[in-house]
C-alpha positions as a Markdown table, in Angstrom:
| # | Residue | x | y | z |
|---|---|---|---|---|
| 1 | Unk | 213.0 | 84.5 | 68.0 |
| 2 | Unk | 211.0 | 87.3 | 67.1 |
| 3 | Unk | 211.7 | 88.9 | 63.5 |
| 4 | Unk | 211.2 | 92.6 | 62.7 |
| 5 | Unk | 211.6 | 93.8 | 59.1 |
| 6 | Unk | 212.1 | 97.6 | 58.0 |
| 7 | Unk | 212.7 | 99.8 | 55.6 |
| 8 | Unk | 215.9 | 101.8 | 55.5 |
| 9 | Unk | 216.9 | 104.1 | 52.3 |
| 10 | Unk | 219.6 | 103.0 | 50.2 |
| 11 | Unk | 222.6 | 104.8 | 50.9 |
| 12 | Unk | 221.7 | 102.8 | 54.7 |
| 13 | Unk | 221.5 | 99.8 | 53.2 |
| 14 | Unk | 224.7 | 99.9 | 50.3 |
| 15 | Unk | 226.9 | 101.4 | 53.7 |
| 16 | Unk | 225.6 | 98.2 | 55.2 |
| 17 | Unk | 225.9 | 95.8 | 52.4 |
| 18 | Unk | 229.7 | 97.0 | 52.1 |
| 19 | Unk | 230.4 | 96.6 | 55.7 |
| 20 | Unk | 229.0 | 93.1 | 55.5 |
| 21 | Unk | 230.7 | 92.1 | 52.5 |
| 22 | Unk | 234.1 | 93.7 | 53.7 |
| 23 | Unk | 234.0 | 91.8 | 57.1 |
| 24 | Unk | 232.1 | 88.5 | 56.1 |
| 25 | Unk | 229.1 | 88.7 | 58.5 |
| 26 | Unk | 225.4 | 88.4 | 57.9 |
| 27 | Unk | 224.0 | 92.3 | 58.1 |
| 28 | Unk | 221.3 | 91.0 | 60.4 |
| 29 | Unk | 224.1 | 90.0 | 62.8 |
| 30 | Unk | 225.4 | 94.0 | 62.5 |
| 31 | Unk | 221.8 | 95.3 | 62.5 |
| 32 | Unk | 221.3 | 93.2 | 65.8 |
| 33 | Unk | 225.0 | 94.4 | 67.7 |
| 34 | Unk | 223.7 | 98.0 | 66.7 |
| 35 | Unk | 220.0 | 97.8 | 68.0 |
| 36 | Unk | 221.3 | 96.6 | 71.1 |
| 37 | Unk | 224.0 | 99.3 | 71.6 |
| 38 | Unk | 221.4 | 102.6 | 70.6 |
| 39 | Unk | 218.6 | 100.7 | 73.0 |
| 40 | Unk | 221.0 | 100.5 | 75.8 |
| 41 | Unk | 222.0 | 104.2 | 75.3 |
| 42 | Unk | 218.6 | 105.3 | 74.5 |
| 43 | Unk | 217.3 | 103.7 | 77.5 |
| 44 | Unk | 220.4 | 105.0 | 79.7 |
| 45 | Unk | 219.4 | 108.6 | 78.8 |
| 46 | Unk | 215.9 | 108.3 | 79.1 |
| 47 | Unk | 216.6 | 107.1 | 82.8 |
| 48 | Unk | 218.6 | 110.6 | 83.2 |
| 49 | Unk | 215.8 | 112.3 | 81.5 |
| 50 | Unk | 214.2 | 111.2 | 84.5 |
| 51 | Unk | 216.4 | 111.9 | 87.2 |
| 52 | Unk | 216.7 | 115.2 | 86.0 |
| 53 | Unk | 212.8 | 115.8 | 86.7 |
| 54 | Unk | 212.5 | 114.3 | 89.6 |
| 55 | Unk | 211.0 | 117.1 | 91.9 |
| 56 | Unk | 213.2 | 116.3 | 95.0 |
| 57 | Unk | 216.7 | 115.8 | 92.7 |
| 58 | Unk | 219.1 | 116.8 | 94.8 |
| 59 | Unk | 222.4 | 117.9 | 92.1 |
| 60 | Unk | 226.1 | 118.3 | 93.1 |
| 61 | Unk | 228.1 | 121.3 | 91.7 |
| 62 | Unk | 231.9 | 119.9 | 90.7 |
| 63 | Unk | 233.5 | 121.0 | 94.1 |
| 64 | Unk | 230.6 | 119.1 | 95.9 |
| 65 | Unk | 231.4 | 115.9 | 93.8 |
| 66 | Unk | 235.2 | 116.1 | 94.0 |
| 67 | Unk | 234.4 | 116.1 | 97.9 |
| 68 | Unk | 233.1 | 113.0 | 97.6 |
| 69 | Unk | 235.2 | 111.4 | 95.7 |
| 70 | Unk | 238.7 | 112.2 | 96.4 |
């Protein structure tokens, strides 16, 4: 498995430490749940980003989409 290292300022890193210690988990195993849950996101909105700018976007006022929905 590949292994990243960072550097994250201390206030980061004590907020960490005391959720590790509180729950009994290794903070790798929290920094790992988290990167996965902001890439997803990140990713997620990029793929808007790109809808959005698509030349031939067609967009759906609310009216439009309740029409389709209901």
């Amino acid at each position: 498995m590949p292994m990243l290292n960072v550097r994250i300022d201390e206030r980061t890193a004590e907020r960490l430490e005391r959720l590790s210690t509180k729950n009994r988990r290794k903070k790798s195993s929290y920094i790992k749940e988290m990167l996965e849950l902001y890439l997803e996101d990140f990713e997620d909105g990029i793929s808007a980003l790109e809808r959005l700018n698509e030349k031939n976007a067609k967009y759906l006022n609310l009216d439009e989409v309740k029409g389709k929905i209901l």
